[in-house]
C-alpha positions as CSV (number, residue, x, y, z in Angstrom):
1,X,-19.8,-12.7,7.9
2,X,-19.1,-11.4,4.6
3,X,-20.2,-11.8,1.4
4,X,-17.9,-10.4,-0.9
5,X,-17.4,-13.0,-2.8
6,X,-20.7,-13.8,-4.0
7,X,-20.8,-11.0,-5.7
8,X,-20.8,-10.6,-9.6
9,X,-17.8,-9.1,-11.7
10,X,-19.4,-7.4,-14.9
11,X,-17.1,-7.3,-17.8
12,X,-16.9,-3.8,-19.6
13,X,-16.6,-3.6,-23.6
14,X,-13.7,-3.8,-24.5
15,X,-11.8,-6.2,-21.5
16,X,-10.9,-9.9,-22.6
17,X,-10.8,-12.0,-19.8
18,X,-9.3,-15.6,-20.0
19,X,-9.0,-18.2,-17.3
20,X,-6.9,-21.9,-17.8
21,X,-7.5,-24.4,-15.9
22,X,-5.3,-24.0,-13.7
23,X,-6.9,-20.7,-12.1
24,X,-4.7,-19.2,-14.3
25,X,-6.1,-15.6,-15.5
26,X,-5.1,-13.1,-17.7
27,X,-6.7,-10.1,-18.5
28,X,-6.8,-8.0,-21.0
29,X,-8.1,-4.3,-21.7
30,X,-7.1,-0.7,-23.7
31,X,-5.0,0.0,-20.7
32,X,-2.6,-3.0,-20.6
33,X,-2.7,-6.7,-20.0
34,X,-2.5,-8.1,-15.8
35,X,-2.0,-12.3,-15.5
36,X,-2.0,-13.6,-11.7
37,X,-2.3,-17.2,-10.7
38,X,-5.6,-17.2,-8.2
39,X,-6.4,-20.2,-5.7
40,X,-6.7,-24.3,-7.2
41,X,-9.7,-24.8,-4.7
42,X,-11.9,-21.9,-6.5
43,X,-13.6,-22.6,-9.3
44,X,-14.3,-19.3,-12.0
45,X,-17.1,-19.4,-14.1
46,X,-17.9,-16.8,-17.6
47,X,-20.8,-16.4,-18.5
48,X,-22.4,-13.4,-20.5
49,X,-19.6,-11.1,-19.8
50,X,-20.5,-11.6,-16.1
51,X,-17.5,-13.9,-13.7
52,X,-18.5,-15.5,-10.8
53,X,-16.2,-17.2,-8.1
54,X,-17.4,-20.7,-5.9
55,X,-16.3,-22.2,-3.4
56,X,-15.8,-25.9,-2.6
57,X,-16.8,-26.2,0.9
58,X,-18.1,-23.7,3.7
59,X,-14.7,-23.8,5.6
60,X,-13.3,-21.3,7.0
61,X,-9.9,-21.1,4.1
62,X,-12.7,-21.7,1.9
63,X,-14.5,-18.6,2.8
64,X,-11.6,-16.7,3.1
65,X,-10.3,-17.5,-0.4
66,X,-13.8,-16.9,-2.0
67,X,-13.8,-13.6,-0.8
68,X,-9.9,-13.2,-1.7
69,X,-10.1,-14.3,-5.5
70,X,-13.5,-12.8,-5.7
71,X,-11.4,-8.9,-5.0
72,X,-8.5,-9.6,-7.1
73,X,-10.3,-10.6,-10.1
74,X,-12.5,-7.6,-9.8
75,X,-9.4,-5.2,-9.3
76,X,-7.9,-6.9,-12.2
77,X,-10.8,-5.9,-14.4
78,X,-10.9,-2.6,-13.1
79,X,-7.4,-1.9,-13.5
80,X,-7.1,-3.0,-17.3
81,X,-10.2,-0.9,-17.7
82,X,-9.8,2.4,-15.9
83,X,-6.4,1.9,-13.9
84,X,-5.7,3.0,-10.6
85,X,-4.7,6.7,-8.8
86,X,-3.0,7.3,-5.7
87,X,-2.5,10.9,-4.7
88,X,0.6,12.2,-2.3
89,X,0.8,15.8,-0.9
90,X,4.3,17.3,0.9
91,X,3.3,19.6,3.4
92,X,6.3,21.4,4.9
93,X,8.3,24.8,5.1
94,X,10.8,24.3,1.7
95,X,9.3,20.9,0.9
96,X,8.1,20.2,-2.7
97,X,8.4,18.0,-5.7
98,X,9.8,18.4,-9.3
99,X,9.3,15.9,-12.8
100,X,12.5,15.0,-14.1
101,X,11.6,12.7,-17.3
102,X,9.8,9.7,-15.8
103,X,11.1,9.5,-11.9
104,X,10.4,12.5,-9.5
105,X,12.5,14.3,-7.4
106,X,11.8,15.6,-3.7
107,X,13.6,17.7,-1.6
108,X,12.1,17.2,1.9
109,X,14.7,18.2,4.6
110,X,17.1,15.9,4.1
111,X,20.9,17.4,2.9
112,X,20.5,16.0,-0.8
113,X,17.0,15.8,-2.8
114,X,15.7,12.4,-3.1
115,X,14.9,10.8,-6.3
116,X,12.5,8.2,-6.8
117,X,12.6,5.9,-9.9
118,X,9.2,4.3,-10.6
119,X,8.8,0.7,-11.4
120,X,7.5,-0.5,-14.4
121,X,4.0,-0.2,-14.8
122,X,4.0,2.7,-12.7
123,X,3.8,6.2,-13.6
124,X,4.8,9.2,-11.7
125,X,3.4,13.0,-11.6
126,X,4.2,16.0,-10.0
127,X,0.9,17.8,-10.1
128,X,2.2,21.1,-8.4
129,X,4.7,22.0,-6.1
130,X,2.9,19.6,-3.5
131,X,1.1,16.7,-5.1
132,X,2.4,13.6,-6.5
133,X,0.0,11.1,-8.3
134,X,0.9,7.0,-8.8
135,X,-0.8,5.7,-11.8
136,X,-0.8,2.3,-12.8
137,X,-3.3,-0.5,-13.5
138,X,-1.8,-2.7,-11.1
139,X,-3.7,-2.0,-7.6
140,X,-1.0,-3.8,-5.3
141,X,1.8,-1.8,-7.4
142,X,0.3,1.7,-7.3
143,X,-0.3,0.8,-3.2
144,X,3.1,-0.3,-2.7
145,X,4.9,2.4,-4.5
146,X,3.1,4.9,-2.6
147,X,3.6,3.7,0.7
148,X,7.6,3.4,-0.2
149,X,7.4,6.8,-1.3
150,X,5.5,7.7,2.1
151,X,8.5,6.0,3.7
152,X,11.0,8.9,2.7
153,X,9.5,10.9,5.2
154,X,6.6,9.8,7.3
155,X,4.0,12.1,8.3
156,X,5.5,13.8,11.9
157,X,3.0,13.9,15.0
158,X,4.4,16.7,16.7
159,X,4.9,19.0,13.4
160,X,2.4,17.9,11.1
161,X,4.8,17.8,8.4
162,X,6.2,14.8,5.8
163,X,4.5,13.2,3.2
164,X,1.2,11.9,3.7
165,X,-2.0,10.2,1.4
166,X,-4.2,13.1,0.2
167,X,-6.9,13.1,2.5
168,X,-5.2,11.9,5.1
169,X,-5.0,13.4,8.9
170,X,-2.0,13.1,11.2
171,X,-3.2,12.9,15.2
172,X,-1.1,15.6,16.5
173,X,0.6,15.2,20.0
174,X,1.5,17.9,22.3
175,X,4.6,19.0,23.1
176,X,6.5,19.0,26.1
177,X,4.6,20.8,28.8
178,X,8.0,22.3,30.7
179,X,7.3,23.0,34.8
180,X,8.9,27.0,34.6
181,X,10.3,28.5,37.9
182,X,10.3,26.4,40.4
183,X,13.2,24.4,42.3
184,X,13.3,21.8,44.5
C-alpha cells in the first residue's frame, strides 16, 4: 500500500502558495504562477511553510485521491520553483535538429522537415545536432509535449533509429532469418 500521500510538501523561499476553499490552489514562485482545481473530498492544510493533504475516509477513492492531490501539489511547487526538463536525442543516418526562433525544426526521413511549434509555457532547445530539451514548469505539459514530439518518429525496433527520451533503450528485434538454397 502506499503512502505517498502522507508525506509532507516543504515550501521553498520564495514560493506563495494559496488554497480557497474550494480546493482551489494557486501557486506562485520566481518561475511563473500554476492554478489547478484538486479533489472537494481532500482537505489541505498550511502550516509553517509545510502542506499536508487528508483524507476523509480509508476508502479505496479516498486513498487513491490522497495520494493523487498529495503529487500534484508537490509537482506544482516544484515546478514554480525549479521547473521541469525533458531531454530528446535523434539518432539516425542524416537526422538532426535546428532552432528557428522559438519552435524547432527536424528533418528525420521524412520528404519535408518537420516543424514543431511549442505551446505556451513550453520552451524548446536544440542542444546540438541531436538533443532537444522541453522546459517548462508545468510537469504534465513538458510530458505531453515530449511524447507528441516522440510521436514524429517513434523509436524503430529493427533499426534502432527515431527519436527517443535520453536514456532511453529500444529492445531490438531480429531480422528476418531467410532459409538460403534449398527447394522444395
Amino acid at each position: 500500500m502506499s503512502r505517498v500521500g502522507y508525506r509532507l510538501i516543504e515550501v521553498p523561499k520564495g514560493v506563495e502558495v494559496t488554497v480557497k476553499d474550494n480546493n482551489e490552489v494557486h501557486v506562485k514562485g520566481p518561475k511563473g504562477e500554476l492554478f489547478q482545481k484538486l479533489s472537494d473530498d481532500m482537505t489541505i492544510s498550511i502550516k509553517d511553510n509545510v502542506i499536508q493533504v487528508s483524507r476523509p475516509t480509508n476508502g479505496r477513492v479516498h486513498r487513491s485521491m490522497h495520494g493523487l492531490t498529495r503529487s500534484l501539489l508537490a509537482n506544482m511547487v516544484e515546478g514554480v520553483n525549479s521547473g521541469f526538463t525533458r531531454v530528446l536525442e535523434i539518432r539516425g543516418v542524416g537526422y538532426r535538429v535546428q532552432q528557428t526562433g522559438k519552435n524547432v525544426t527536424i528533418q528525420i526521413g521524412y520528404s519535408k522537415p518537420v516543424e514543431v511549434v511549442p505551446p505556451e509555457g513550453i520552451t524548446l532547445t536544440a542542444d546540438g545536432p541531436t538533443k532537444i530539451s522541453v522546459h517548462g514548469i508545468d510537469k504534465e505539459l513538458v510530458g505531453r509535449t515530449a511524447a507528441d514530439m516522440r510521436k514524429i518518429r517513434p523509436p524503430d525496433p529493427y533499426l534502432g533509429k527515431g527519436i527517443l527520451y535520453s536514456g532511453e533503450q529500444v529492445r531490438r528485434k531480429a531480422g528476418k532469418s531467410g532459409k538460403v538454397g534449398k527447394k522444395k
